[in-house]
C-alpha positions in Angstrom: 0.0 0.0 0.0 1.1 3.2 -0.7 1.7 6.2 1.6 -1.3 8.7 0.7 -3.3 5.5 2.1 -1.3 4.2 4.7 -1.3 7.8 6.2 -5.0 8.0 5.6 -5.5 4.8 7.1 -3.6 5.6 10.9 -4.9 9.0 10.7 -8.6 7.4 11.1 -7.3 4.1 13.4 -4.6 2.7 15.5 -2.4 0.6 14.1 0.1 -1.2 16.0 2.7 0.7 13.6 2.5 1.9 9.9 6.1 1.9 8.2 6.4 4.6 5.2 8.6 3.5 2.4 9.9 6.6 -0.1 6.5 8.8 1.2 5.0 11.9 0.1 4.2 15.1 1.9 1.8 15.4 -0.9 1.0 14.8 -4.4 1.0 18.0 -5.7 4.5 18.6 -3.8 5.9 16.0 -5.6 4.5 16.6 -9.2 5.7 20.3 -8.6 8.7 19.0 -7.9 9.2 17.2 -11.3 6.8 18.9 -13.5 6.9 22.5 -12.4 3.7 24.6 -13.1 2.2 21.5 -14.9 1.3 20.4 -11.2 -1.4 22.8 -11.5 -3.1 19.8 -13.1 -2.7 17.5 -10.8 -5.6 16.7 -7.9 -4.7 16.4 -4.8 -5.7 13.0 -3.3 -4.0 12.6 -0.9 -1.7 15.3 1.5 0.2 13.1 4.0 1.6 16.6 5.5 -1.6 17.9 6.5 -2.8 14.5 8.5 0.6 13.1 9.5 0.2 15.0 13.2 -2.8 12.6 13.6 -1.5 9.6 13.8 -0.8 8.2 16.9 0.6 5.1 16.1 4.5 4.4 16.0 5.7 5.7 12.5 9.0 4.3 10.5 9.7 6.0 7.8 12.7 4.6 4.7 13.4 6.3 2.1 16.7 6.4 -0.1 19.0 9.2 -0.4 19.0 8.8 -4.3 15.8 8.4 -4.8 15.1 10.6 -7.9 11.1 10.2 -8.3 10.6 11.7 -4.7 13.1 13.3 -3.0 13.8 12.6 0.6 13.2 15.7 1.9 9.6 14.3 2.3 9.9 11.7 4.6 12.3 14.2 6.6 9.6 16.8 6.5 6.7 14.1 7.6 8.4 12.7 10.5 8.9 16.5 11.7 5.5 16.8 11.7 4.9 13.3 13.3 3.9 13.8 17.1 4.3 10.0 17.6 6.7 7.6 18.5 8.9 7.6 15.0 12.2 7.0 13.6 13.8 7.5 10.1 16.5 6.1 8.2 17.8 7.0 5.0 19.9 3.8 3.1 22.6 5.8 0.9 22.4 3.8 -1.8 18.7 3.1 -2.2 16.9 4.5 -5.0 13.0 4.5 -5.2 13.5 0.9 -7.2 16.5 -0.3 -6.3 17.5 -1.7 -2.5 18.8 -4.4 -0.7 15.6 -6.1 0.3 16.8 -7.6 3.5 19.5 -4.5 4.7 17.6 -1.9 3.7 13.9 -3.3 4.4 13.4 -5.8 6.2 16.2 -5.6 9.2 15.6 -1.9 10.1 11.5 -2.8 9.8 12.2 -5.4 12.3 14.5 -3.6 14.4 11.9 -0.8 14.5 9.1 -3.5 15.5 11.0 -5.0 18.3 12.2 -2.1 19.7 8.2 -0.9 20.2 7.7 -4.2 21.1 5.5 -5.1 18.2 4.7 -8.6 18.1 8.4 -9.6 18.9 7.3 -13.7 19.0 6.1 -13.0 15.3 8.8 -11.0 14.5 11.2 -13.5 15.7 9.8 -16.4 13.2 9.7 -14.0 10.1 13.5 -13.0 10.8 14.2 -17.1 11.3 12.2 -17.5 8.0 13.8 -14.9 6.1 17.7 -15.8 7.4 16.8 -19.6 6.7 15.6 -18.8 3.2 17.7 -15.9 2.1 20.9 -15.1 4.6 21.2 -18.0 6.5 25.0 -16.6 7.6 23.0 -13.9 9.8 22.2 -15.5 13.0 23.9 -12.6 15.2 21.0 -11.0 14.0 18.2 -12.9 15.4 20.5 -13.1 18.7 20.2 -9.3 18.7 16.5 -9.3 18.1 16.2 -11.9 20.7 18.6 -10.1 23.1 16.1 -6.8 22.9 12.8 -9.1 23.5 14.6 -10.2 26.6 15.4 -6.6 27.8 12.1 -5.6 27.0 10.6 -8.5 28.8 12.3 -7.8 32.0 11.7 -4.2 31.8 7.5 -4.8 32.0 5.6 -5.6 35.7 4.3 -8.6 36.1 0.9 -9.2 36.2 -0.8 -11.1 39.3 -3.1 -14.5 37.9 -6.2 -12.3 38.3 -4.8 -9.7 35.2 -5.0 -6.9 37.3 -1.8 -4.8 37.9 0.2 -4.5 40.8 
């Protein structure tokens, strides 16, 4: 999904997390920003910069540094607007087509997740899934991810057999 909807989407609900890949402030910024006065044309749909301050769910935001269809001055403009929890990086290499799935996606996603604590057990069998498949040399990896679940874990209150807090 893209981000005009994905912004759209945790503006309205709470998602556990929305992750922003090469986003928008808006469509008109970015057709102004390749076609000039032609974007006088072009119909706003959707303007991530105008709802990004409503979201309220933890935001991740990737977007390459030589990304030539949409510069990445957007995703650094949305995530100063973000009022949530949100972080930000910015692969050197990564164009708006052309990444390293698993460096550039899908480590830093994961990272991001576990350290929110999003679904770490989940996150745990997709990373054991994905180093199986495709980078089976990266186990320090899951020990990391696994390493920050236990931190996490010991950093919460336990819970009496009733559910109520202490």
């Amino acid at each position: 999904m893209g981000s005009g909807p994905t912004c759209h989407l945790a503006s309205k609900n709470k998602p556990g997390a929305a992750v922003l890949m090469s986003a928008y402030t808006s469509i008109k910024d970015a057709a102004r920003e390749k076609f000039g006065f032609l974007s006088a044309i072009v119909q706003e749909q959707f303007d991530n910069l105008s709802i990004i301050d409503k979201v309220k769910s933890p935001m991740f935001f990737i977007h390459g540094k030589q990304d030539s269809l949409i510069s990445y001055t957007h995703s650094e403009r949305l995530r100063a607007k973000c009022k949530c929890n949100s972080e930000i990086i910015m692969p050197e290499m990564m164009t708006h087509n052309e990444f390293d799935f698993f460096k550039d996606l899908i480590r830093p996603i994961l990272k991001f997740f576990s350290k929110i604590d999003l679904s770490t057990t989940q996150n745990e069998r997709i990373i054991s899934m994905v180093i199986k498949d495709m980078y089976y040399s990266d186990q320090d990896f899951v020990r990391i991810i696994r390493w920050e679940r236990m931190k996490n874990t010991k950093k919460r209150k336990p819970k009496p057999a009733d559910g109520k807090n202490i």
